[in-house]
N, C-alpha and C positions, 0 to 999 in steps of 0.2 A: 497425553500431557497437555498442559494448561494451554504451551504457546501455540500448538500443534491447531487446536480448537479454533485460537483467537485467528489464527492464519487462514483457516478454514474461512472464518466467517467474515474476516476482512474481504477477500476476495468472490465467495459467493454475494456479498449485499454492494460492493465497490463496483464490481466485474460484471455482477450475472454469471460468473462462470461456471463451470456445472463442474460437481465434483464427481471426482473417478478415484472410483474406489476396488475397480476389477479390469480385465482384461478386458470384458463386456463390455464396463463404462465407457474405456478409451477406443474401442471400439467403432460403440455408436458415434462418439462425440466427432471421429475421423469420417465416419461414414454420411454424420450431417453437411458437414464441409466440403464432402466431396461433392454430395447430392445436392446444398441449396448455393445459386452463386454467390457469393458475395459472404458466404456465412463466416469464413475465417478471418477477413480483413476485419467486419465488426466485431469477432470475436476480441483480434491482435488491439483494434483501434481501442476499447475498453479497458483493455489492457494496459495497455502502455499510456491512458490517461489517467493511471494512477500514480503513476511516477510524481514526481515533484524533485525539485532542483532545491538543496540545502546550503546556507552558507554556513561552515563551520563558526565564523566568526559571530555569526547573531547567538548561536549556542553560548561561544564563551563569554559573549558580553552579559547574555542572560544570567550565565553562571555566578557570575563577580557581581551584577547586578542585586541577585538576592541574600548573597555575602554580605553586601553592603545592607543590604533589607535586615537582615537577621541583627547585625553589630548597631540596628540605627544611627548607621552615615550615610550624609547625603550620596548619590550614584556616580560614580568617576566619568561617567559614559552619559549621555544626551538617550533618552529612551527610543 
């Protein structure tokens, strides 16, 4: 499926992360970690700098924002 893909590839070009697609894959991928030091903290730290912190409230002011875009009135909210 589409999002399946996008997920894939968010995380191989974001992460580096190797995709495991067999018992094999997940395997080697435990068996590099075990064998090179350090391999899993860079794995986790790539990892976890994908994350990002969201305010909900920038969403809704966006929302109302282009409400107001679409009705051309001025913006209730300061950009």
């Amino acid at each position: 499926m589409p999002q399946e893909s996008l997920t894939v590839k968010f995380f191989d070009r974001g992460a580096a992360c190797p995709i495991i697609d067999s018992a094999a894959g997940l395997r080697a991928v435990m068996e590099e970690w075990i064998r090179t030091p350090g391999a899993y903290d860079r794995a986790r730290f790539r990892f976890e700098s994908l994350r990002y912190e969201e305010d909900p409230t920038v969403l809704i002011h966006e929302l109302i924002g282009l409400g107001f875009d679409a009705a051309r009135l001025p913006r209730p909210f300061p950009a």
